[in-house]
Backbone as CSV, one residue per row, in Angstrom:
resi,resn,N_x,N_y,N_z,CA_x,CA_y,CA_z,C_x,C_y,C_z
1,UNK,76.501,18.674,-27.214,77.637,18.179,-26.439,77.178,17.177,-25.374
2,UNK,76.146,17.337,-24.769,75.626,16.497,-23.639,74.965,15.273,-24.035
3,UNK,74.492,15.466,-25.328,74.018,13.984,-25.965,75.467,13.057,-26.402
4,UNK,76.652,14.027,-27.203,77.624,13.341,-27.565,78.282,12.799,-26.210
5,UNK,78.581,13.461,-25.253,78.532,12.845,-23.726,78.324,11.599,-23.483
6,UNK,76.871,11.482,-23.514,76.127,10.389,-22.803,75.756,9.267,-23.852
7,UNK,76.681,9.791,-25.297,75.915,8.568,-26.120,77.931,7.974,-26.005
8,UNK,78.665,8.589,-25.251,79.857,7.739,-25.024,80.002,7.209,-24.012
9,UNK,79.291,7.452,-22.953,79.254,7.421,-22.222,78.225,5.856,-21.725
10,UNK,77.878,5.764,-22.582,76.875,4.379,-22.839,77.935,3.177,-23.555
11,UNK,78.302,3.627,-24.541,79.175,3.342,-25.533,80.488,2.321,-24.673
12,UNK,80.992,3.279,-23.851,81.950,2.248,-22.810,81.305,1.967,-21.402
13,UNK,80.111,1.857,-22.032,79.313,0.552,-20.046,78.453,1.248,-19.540
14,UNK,79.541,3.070,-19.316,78.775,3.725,-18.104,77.167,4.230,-18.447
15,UNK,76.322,4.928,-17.279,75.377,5.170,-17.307,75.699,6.422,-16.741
16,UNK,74.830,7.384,-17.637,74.839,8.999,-17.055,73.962,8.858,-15.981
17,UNK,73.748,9.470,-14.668,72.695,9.827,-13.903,72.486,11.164,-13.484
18,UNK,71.674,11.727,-13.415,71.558,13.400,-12.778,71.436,12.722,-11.580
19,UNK,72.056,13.378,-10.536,72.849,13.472,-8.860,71.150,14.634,-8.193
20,UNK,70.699,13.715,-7.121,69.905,14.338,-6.293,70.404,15.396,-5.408
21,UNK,70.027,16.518,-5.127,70.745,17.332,-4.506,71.284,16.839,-3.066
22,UNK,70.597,15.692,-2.906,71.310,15.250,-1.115,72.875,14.562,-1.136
23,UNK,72.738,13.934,-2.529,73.869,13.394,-3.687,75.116,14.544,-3.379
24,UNK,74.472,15.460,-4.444,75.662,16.698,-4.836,76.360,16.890,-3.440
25,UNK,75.619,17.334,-2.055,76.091,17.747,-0.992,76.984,16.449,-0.250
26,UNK,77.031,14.980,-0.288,77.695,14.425,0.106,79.077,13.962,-0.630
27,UNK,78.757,13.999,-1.874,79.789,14.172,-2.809,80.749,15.143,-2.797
28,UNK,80.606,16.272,-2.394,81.112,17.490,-2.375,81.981,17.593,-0.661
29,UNK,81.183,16.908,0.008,82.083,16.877,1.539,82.825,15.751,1.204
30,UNK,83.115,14.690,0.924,84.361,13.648,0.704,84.758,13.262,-0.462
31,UNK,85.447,13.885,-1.150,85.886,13.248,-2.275,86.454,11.981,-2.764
32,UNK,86.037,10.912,-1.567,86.472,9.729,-1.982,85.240,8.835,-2.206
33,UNK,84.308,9.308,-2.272,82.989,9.059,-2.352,82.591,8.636,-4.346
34,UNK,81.837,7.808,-4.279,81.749,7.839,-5.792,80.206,7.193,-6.162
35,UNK,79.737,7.363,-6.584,78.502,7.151,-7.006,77.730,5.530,-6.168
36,UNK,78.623,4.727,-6.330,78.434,3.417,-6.103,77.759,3.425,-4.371
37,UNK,78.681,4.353,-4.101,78.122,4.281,-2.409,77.044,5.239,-2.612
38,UNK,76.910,6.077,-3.080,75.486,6.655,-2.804,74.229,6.117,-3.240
39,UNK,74.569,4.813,-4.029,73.090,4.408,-4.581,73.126,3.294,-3.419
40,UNK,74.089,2.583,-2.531,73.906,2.069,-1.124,73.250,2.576,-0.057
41,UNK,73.863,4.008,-0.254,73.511,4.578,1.264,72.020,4.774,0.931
42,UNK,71.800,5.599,-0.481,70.135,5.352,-0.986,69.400,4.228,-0.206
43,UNK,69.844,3.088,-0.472,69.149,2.030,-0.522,68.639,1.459,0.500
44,UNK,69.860,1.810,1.916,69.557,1.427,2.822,68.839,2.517,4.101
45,UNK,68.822,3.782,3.328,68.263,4.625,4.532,66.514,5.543,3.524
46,UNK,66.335,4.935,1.992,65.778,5.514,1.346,64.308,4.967,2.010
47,UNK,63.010,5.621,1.078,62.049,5.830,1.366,61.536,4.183,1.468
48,UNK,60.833,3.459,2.306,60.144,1.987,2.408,60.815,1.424,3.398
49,UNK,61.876,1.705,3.974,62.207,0.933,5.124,61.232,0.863,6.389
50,UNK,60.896,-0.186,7.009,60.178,-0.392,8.536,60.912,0.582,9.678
51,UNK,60.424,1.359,9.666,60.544,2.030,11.190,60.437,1.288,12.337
52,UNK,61.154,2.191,13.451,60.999,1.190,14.542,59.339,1.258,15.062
53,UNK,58.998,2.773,15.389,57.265,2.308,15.702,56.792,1.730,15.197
54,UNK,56.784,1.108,13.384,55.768,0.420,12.627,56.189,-1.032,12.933
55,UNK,57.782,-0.892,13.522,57.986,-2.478,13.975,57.469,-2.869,15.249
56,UNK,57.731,-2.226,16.035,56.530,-2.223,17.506,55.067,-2.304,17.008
57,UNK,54.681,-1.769,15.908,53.200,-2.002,15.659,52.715,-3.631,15.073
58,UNK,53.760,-3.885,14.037,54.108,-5.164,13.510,54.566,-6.271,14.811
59,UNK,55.249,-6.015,15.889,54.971,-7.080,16.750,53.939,-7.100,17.145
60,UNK,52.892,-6.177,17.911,51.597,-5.960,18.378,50.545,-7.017,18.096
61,UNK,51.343,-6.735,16.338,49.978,-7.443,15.384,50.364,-9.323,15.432
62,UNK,51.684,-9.530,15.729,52.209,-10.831,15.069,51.586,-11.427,17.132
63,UNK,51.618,-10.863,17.703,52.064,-11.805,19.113,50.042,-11.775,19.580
64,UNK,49.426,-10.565,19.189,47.727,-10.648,19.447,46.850,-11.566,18.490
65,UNK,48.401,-12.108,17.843,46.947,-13.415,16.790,46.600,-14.423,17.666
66,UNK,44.869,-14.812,17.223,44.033,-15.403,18.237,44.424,-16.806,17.438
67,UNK,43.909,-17.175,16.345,44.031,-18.408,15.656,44.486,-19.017,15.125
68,UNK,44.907,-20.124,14.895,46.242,-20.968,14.277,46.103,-20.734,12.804
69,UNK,47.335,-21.027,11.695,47.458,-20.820,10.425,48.940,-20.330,10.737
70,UNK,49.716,-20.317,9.417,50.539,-19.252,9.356,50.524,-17.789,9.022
71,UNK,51.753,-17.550,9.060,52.085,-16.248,8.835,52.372,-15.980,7.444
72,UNK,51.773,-14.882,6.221,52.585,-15.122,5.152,52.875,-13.427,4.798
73,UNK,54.296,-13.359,4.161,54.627,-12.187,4.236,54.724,-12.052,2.551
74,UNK,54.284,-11.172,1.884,54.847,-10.842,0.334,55.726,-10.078,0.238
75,UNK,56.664,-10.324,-0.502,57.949,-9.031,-0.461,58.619,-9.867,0.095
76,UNK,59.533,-10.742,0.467,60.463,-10.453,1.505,61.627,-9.481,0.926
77,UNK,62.153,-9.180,0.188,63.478,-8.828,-0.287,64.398,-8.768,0.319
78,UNK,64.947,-8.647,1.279,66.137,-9.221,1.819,66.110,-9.844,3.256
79,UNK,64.603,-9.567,4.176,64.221,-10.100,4.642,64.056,-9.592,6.001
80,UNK,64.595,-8.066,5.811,64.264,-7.155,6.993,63.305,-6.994,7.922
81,UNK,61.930,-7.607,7.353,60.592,-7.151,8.308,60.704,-8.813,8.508
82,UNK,60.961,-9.685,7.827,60.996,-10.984,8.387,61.814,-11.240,9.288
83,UNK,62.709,-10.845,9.412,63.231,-11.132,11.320,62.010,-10.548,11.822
84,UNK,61.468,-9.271,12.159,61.306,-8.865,12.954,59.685,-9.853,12.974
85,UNK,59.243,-9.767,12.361,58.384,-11.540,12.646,58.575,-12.212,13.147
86,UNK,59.560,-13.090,12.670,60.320,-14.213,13.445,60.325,-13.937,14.638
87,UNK,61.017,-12.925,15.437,60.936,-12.416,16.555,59.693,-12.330,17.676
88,UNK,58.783,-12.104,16.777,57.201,-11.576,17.841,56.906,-13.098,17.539
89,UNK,56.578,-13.756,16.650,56.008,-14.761,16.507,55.877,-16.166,17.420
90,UNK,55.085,-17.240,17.874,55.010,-18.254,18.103,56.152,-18.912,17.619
91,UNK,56.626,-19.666,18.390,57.933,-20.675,17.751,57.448,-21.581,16.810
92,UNK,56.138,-22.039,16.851,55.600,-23.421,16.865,54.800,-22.549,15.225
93,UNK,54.570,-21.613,14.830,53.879,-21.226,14.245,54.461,-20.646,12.851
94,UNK,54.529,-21.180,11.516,55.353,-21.014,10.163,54.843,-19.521,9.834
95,UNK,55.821,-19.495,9.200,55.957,-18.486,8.698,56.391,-18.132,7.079
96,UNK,55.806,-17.762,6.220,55.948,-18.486,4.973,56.475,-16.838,4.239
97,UNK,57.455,-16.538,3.794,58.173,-15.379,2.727,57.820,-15.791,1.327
98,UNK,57.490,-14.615,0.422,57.196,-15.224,-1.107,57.607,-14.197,-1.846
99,UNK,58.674,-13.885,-2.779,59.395,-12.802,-3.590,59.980,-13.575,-4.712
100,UNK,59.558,-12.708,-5.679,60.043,-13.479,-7.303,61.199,-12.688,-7.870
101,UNK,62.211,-12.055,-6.674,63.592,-11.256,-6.574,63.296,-10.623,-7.744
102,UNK,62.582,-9.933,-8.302,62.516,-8.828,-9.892,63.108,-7.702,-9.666
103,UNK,62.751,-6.836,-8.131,63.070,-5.912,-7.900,64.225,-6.077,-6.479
104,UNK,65.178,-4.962,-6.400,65.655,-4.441,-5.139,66.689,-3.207,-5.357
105,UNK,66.414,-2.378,-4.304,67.196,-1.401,-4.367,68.901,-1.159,-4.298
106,UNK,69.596,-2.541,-4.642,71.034,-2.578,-5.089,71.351,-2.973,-6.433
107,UNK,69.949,-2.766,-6.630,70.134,-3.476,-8.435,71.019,-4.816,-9.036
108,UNK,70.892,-5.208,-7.564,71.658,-7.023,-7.688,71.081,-7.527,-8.958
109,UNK,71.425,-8.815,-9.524,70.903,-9.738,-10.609,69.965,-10.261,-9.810
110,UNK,68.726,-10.785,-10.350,68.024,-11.797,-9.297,68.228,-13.108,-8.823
111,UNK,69.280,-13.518,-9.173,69.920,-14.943,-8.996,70.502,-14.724,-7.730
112,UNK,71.708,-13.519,-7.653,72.473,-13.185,-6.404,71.342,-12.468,-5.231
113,UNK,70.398,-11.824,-5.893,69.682,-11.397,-4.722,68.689,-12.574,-4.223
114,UNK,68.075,-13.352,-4.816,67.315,-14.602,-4.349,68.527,-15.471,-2.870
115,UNK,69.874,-15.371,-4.439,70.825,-16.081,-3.020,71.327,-15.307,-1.421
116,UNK,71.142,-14.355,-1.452,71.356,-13.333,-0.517,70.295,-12.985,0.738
117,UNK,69.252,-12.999,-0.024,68.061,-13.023,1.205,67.954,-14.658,1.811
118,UNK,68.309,-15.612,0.787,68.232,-17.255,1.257,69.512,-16.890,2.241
119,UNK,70.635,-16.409,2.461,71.816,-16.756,3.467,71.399,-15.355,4.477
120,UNK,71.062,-14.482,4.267,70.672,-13.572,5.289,69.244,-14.355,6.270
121,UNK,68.811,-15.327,5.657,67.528,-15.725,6.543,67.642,-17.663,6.638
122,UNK,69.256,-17.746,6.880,69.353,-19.081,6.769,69.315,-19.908,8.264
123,UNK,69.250,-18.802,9.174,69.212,-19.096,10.669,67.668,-19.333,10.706
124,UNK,67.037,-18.386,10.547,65.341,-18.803,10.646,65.358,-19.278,9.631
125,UNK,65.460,-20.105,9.030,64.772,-20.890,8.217,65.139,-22.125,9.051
126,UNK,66.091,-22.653,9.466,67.021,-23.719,10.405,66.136,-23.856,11.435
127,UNK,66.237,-23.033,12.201,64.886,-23.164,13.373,64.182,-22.350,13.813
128,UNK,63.536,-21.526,13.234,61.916,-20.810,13.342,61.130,-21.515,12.975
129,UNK,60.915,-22.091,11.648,59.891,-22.613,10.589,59.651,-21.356,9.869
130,UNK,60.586,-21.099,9.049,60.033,-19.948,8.140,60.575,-20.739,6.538
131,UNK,59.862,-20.145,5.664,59.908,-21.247,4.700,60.169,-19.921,3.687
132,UNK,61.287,-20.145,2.642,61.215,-19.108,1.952,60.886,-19.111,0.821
133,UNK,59.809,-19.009,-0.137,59.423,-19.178,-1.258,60.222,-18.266,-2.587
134,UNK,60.430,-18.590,-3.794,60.703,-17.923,-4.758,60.167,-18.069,-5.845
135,UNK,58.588,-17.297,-5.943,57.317,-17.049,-6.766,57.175,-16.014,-6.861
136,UNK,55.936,-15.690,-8.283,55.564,-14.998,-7.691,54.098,-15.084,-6.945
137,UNK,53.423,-13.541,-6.336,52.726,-13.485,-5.741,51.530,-14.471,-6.036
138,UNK,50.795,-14.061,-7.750,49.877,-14.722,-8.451,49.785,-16.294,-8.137
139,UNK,51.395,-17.077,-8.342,51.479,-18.302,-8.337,51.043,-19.207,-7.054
140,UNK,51.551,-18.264,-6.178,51.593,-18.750,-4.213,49.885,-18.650,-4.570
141,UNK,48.955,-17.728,-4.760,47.669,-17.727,-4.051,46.827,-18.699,-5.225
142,UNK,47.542,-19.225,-6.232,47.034,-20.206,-6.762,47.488,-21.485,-6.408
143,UNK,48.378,-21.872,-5.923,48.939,-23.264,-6.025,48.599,-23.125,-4.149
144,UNK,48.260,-22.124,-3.022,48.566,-22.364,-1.818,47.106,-23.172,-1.546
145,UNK,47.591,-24.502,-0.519,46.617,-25.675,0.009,47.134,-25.700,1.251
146,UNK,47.179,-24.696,2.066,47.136,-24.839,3.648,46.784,-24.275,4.418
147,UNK,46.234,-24.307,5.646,45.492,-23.996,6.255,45.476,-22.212,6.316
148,UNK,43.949,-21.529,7.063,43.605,-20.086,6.792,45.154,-19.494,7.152
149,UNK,45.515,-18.323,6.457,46.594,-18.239,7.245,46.010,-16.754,8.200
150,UNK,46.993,-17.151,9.331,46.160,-15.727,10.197,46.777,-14.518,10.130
151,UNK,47.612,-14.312,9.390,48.210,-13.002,9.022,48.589,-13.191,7.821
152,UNK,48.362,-11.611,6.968,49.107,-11.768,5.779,49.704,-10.057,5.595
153,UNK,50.704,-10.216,5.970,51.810,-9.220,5.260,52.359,-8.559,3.908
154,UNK,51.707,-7.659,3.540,51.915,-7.533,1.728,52.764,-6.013,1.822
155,UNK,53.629,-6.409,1.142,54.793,-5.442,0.736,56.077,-5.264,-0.181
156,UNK,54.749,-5.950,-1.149,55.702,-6.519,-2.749,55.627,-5.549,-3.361
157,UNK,54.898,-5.966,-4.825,54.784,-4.851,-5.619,54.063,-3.497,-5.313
158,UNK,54.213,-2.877,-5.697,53.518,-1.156,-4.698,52.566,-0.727,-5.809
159,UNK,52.694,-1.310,-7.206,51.210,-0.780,-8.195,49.857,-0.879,-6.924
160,UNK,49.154,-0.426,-8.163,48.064,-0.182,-7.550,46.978,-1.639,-8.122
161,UNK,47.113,-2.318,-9.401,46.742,-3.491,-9.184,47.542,-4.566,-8.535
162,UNK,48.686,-4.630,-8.019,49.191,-5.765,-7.649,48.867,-5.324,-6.305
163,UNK,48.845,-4.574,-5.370,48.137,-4.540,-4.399,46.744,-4.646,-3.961
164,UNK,46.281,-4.619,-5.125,44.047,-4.839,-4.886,44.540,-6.702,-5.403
165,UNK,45.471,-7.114,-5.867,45.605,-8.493,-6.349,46.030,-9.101,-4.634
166,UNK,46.446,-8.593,-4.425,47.078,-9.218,-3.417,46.111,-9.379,-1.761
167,UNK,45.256,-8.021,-1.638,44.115,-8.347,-1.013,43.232,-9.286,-1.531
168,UNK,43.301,-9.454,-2.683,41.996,-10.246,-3.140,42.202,-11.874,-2.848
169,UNK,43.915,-12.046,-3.266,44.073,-12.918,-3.140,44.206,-13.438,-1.226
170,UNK,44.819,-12.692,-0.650,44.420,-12.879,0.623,43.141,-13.560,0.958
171,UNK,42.185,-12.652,0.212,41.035,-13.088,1.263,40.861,-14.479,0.882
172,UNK,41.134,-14.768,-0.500,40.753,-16.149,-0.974,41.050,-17.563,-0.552
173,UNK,42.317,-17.210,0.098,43.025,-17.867,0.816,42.234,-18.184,2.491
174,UNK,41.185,-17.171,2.688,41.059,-16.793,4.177,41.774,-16.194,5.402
175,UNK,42.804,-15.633,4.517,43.572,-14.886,6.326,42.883,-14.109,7.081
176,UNK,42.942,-13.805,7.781,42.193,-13.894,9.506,42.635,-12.043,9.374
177,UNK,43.856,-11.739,9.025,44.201,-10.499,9.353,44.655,-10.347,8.408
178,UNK,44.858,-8.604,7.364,45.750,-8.021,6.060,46.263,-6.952,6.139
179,UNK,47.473,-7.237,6.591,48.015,-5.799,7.189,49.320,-5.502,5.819
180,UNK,49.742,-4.925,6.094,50.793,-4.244,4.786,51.810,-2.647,5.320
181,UNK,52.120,-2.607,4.166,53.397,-1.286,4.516,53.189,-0.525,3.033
182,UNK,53.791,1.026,3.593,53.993,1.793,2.901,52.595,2.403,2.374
183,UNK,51.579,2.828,2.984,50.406,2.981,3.000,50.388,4.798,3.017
184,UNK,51.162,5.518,2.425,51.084,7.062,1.839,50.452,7.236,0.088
185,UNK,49.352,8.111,1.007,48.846,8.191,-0.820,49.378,9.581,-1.459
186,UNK,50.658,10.156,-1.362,51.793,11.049,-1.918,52.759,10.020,-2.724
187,UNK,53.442,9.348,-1.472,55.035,8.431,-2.402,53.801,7.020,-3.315
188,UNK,53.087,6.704,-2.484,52.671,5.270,-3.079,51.298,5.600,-2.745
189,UNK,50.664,6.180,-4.162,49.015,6.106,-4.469,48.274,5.067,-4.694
190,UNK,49.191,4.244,-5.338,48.609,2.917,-5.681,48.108,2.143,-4.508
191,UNK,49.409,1.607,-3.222,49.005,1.266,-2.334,47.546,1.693,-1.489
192,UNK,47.404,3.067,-1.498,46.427,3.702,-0.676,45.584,3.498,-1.321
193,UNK,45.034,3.885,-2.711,43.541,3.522,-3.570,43.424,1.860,-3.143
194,UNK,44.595,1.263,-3.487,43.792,-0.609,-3.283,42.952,-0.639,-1.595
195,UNK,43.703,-0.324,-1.145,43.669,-0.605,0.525,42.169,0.281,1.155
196,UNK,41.963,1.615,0.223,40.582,2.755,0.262,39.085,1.283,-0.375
197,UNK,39.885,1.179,-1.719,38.932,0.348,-2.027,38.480,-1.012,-1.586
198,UNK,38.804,-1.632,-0.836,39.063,-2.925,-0.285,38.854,-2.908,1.545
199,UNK,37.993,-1.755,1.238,37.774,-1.473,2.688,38.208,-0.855,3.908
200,UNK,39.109,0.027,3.215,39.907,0.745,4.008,41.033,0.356,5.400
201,UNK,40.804,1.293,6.221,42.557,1.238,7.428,41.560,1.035,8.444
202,UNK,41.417,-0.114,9.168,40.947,-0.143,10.630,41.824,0.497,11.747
203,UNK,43.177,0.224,11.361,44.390,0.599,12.009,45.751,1.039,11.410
204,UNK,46.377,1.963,12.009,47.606,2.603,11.363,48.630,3.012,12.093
205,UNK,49.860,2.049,11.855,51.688,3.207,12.730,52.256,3.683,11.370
206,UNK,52.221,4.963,11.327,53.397,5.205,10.168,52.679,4.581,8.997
207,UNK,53.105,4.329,7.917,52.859,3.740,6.871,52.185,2.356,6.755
208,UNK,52.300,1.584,7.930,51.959,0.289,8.424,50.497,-0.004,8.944
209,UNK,49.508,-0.602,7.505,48.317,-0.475,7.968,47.615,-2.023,8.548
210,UNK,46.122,-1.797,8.705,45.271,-2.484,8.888,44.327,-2.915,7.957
211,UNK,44.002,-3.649,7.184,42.710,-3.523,6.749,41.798,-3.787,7.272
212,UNK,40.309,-2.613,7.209,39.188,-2.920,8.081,38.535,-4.390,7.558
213,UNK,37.995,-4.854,8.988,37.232,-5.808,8.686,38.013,-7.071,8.988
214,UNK,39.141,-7.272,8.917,40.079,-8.445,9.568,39.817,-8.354,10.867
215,UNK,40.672,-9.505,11.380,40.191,-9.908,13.118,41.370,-9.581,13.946
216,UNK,42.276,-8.257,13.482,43.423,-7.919,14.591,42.229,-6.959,15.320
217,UNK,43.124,-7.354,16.412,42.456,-7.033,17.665,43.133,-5.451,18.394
């Protein structure tokens, strides 16, 4: 019965999902509630969001850079930790976003989500100097010809090779500092083995690391 279910259930569009128990309990207090908002409210209060200490740690890091270059962040996806850049940052000093929109947690198309983080970050782009790229990671650290950059922000893909890719490619580039997010080796192992192997955490808020051996201060 549960296969004949869900193979009709396919049949006209829908998608079966088994309901997380935090699901069942909000569902059950408002019945005007319907699936659609819970994969929102998911999205926007679920596991990877910047905390405020890791954002106090993330200004720390953006306003104690000693040497000129930009700023480059991987991930932007909608562009949440990039304000808060923008914010700590030098006026005078770019700031470069790079996301190949594949992934996000509203399951947008990547056309509408590319266009969405471009109008959510259309003020800094106007006058910060933040430049928003739509690559991917691989492409930026091959085609990039500008100066060391002194921070690099990685908080794209969460494998465990696209994160040892993404230090590597850092260094190649020369950034000065490689800091990143989501640094639990429970939710995201991958992150933590690249970051163990690559020289580990000089520094840590929350999930929001350091890699040893960079020049944050």
């Amino acid at each position: 019965m549960k296969r004949l279910a869900r193979a009709l259930a396919n049949a006209l569009g829908f998608e079966v999902t088994r309901l997380a128990p935090e699901q069942k309990r909000l569902l059950a207090g408002d019945p005007a509630l319907r699936y659609r908002h819970l994969v929102a409210r998911d999205a926007i209060v679920g596991e990877g969001q910047i905390t405020v200490a890791e954002g106090r740690f993330l200004v720390e890091l953006v306003r104690g850079l000693a040497g000129p270059g930009p700023i480059v962040e991987i991930g932007t996806l909608f562009g949440w930790s990039t304000r808060v850049i923008v914010l700590a940052k030098e006026p005078g000093r770019e700031l470069i976003t790079v996301d190949n929109y594949s992934w996000n947690p509203f399951g947008l198309p990547p056309a509408l989500h590319e266009a969405t983080t471009r109008a959510a970050l259309a003020d800094a782009v106007a006058s910060e100097r933040v430049r928003v790229l739509a690559m991917s990671a691989a492409d930026f650290y091959a085609g990039y010809a500008g100066p060391p950059p002194a921070l690099m922000f990685i908080d794209g893909d969460h494998s465990y090779e696209a994160v040892a890719a993404d230090i590597r490619g850092s260094r190649q580039i020369g950034a000065q500092v490689i800091c990143g997010h989501d640094y639990d080796p429970k939710l995201f192992p991958g992150i933590a083995r690249a970051v163990d192997e690559n020289g580990g955490v000089a520094r840590r808020e929350g999930t929001l690391w350091v890699l040893a051996g960079g020049a944050a201060r």
